[in-house]
N, C-alpha and C positions, 0 to 999 in steps of 0.2 A: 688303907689303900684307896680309898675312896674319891682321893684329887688325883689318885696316879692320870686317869683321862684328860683332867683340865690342866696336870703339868705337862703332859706330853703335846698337849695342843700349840700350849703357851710356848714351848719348845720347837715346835715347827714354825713357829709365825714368827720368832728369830730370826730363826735358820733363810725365812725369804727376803728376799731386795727392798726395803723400803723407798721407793720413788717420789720425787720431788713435786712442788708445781713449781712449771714454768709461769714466771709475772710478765707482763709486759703494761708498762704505764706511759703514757704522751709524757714529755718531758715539759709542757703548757700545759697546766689541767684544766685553761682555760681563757677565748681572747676575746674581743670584741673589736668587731670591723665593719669595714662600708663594703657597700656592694661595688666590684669592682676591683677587689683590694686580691693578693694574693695569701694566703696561708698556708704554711709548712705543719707539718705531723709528724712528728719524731719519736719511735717508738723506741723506748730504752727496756733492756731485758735484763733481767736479773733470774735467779730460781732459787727455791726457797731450799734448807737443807734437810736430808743431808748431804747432796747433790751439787757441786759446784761448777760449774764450767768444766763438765763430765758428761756431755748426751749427744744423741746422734742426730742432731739438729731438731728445725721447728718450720713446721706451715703455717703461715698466719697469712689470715683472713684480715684484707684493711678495707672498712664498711663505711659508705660515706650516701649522703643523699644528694642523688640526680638533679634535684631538682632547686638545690640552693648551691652545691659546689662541681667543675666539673673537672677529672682528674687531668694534672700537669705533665705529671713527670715523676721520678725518682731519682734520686740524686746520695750521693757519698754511702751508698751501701755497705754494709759490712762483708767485705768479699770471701772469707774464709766458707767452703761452701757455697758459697751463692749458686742457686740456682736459675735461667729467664725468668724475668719479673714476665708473672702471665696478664692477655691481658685485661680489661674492663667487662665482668659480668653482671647479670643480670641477677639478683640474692632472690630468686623463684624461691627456695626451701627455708627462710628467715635463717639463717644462720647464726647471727646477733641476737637474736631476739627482739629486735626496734623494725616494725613496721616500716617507718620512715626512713630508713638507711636504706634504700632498694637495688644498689652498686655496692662492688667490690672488686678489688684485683688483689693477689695472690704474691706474695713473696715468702721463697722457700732458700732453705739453709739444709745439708745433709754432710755428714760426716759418719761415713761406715768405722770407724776406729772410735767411736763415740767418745770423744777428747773435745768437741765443741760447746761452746765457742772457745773456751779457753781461761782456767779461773783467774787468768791475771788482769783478766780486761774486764769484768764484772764490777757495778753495771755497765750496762753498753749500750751506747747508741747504732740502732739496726740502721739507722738512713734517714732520707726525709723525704718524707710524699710531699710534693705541693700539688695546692687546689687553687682556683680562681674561682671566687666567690661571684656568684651570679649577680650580675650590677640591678636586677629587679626585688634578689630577695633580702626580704627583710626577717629577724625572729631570731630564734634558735634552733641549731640544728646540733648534730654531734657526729664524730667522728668516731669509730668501735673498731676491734678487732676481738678476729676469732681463729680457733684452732680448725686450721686444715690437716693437720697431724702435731701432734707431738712424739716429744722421746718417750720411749716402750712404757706404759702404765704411767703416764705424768698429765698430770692436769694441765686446764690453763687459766692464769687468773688474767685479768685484764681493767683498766680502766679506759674509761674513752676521754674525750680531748671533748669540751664543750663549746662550740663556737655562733657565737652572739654578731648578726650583723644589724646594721643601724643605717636608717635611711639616709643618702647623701645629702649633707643640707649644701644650699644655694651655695656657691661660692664668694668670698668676700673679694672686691674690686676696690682698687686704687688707680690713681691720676699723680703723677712722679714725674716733679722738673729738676734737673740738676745742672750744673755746666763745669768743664771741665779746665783749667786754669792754662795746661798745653796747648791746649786748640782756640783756646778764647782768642779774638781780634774783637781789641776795644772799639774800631772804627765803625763794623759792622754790626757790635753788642750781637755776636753768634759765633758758633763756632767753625772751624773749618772741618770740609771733610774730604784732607789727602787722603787719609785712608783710603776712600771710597773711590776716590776718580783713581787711584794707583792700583786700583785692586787688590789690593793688602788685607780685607778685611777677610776673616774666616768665616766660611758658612755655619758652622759649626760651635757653640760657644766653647769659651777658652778659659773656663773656670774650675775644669776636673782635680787641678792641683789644691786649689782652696776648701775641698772637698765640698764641693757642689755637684750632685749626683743628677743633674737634668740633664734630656737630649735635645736639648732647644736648636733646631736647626732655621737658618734662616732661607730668604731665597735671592736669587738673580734680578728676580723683578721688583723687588723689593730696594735690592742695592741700588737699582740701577734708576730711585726717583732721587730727583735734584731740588734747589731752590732748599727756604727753610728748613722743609722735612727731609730732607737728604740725611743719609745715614753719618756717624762720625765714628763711632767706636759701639764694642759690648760694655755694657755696665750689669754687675748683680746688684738685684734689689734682695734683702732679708728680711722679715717680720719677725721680733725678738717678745718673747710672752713679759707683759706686766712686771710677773714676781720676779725674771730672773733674765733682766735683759742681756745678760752674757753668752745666753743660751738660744740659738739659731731653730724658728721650728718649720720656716718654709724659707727657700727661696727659687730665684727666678732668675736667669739670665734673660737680659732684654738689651734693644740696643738704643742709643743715644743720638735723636735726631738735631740736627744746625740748631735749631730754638731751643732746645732746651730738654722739651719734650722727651718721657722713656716709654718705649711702645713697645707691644708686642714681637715678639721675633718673628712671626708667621704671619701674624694679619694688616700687623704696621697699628694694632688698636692703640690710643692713647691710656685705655683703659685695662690696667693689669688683674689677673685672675687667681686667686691662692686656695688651695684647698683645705680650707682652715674653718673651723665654728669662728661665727661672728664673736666681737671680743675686742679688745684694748691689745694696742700693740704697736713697741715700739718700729721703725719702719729704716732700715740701716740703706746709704744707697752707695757702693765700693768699685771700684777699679784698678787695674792691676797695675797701674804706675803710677795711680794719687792716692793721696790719704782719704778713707769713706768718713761719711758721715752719718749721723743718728738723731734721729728725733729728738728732742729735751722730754719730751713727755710722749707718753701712748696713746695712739692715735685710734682711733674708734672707727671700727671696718666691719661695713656689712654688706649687703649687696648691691646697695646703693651707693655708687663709685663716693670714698672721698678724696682728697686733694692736698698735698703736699707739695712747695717748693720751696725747695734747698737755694734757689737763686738770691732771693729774696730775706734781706735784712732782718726782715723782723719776723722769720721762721728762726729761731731758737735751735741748738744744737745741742745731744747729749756731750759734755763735758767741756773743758775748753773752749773757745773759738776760735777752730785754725783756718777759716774758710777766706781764701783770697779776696779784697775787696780791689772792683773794677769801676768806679764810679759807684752805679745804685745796686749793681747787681756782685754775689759771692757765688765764689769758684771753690772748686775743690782741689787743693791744694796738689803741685803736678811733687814727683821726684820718688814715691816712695816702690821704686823699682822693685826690690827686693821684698815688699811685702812684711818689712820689718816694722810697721809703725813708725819709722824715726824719719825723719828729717833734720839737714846740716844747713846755718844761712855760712854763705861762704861766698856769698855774691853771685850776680849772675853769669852764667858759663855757656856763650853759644856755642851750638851746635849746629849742625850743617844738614846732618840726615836723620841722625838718631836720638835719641836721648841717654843720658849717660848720670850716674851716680854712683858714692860712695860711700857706703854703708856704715863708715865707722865717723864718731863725731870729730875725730882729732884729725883723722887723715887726710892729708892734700891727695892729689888726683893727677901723678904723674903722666899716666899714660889712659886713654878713654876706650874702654872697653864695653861694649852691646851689651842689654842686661837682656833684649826682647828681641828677636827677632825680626816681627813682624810689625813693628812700633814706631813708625816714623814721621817727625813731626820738625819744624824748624824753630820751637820757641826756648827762650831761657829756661833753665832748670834752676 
């Protein structure tokens, strides 16, 4: 009878709950950014077993440093439970255990039927904190979380989210001529700009559909200069990497002055801005009723503006060469409304206000239907 004590022990420590730990891991275990840039923190929850998506919710502590990121926001929280997101304190009692994380705010979950979160949604993403990364700091910094409670006897494990920022280098600058084969008048060798005196042009750029994610807005005073640099139309410019010219990694809405010239949307600069490391790269220049064009080779961009024009003969093109010849200077080819790449010759077809095209190669053009809105020009298509 001598184990009778240690089986009766072993007997009761059955007989009790065995409790889980709650994990919580960044669904990024790690990014690197510039000062300036925005980062998300997405805390995905899981718990270990034998506990599944069976507890009465979780307090978590999200621990960031003051002094490299500062808190945004919260956003697609997991609502079951949700309780106010509390807000930005001060980590006086290290709660983390990291010195350097000296902030924190508080997102809480509670369910009295202890059935949370629920084992069908395991893992789970809880939300996502965004931070805006302080445009001076540079290093690494990390992102923690800790338990402001858990469910009855559960741990908590946790990883944190390591975030590397890196000083902003110089911007690379470009100098961009193009000319557009609509608006060209061979007599003046420039283009015209109805647009501009009808007031037709958007302050706005008008490339959201080609998924160009910029807020390039222009201005009044800007429209409203005349003579060579007089405004004519938006043009994007793209910078395409080296290895995978297919592949867009900036670009820019800018507009199209009488000369040629593509300038800033806001300052009228000749001199374009990307926030890109200096580097090789091809340099794409498109509009939304002609065919774009592309560099034949990559063009080497640093801060020191270089110089590209597409006008000029013996600038080379990637693939093909479909660029309109005007006497000395190439155009960019007008028709391709639809944004399809294709163009049809079918002869010239005037027009009176609009421009008009038909997207299929076989198709005649019964009837002349608007593809643009705000696009109106009186030249051959």
């Amino acid at each position: 009878m001598k184990y009778s004590i240690g089986l009766a022990c072993l007997l009761v420590c059955l007989a009790l709950p065995v409790h889980a730990t709650q994990i919580i891991q960044p669904s990024t275990a790690a990014t690197t950014v510039s000062g300036g840039s925005v980062i998300v923190f997405k805390p995905v929850y899981t718990v270990a077993t034998p506990d599944n998506g069976a507890e009465t919710g979780l307090g978590l502590r999200v621990h960031f440093n003051a002094n490299a990121l500062q808190f945004k926001g919260v956003s697609k929280a997991f609502a079951y439970g949700l309780q106010p997101v509390g807000e930005v304190s001060v980590d006086s009692a290290n709660e983390d255990a990291d010195a350097s994380t000296d902030r924190y705010l508080t997102l809480a979950w509670v369910d009295v039927t202890a059935q949370w979160p629920g084992a069908d949604g395991l893992p789970l993403t809880l939300g996502e904190v965004a931070f805006d990364v302080l445009p001076g700091f540079t290093g690494t910094t990390h992102i923690r979380t800790s338990a402001s409670d858990t469910a009855d006897g559960e741990a908590l494990q946790s990883t944190p989210m390591k975030v590397t920022a890196e000083a902003v280098a110089e911007p690379v600058t470009l100098k961009l001529r193009g000319m557009l084969q609509g608006a060209y008048v061979s007599a003046d060798a420039q283009m015209r700009d109805s647009l501009r005196t009808t007031n037709s042009l958007p302050l706005t750029q008008p490339y959201a559909a080609w998924g160009h994610a910029g807020s390039e807005t222009t201005t009044t005073t800007l429209l409203a200069t005349t003579g060579n640099d007089a405004i004519v139309d938006w043009v994007l410019v793209e910078l395409r990497p080296q290895q995978q010219p297919q592949t867009r990694v900036a670009s820019q809405a800018a507009l199209l002055q009488r000369d040629g010239d593509v300038v800033d949307a806001v300052t009228g600069s000749t001199s374009l801005s990307f926030k890109v490391a200096p580097g090789d790269y091809y340099v794409a220049l498109r509009h939304r009723n002609h065919l774009g064009v592309m560099s034949a080779a990559p063009l080497k961009l640093t801060a020191n503006a270089s110089t590209l024009d597409f006008t000029q003969s013996t600038t080379p093109i990637y693939g093909n060469e479909v660029r309109i010849s005007q006497s000395a200077v190439r155009l960019l080819p007008t028709g391709d409304a639809n944004a399809d790449f294709k163009l049809i010759a079918d002869g010239p077809v005037m027009t009176k206000t609009l421009c008009w095209v038909s997207s299929s190669p076989v198709q005649k053009i019964p009837e002349r239907i608007p593809i643009f809105s705000y696009r109106a020009i009186e030249q051959p298509i």
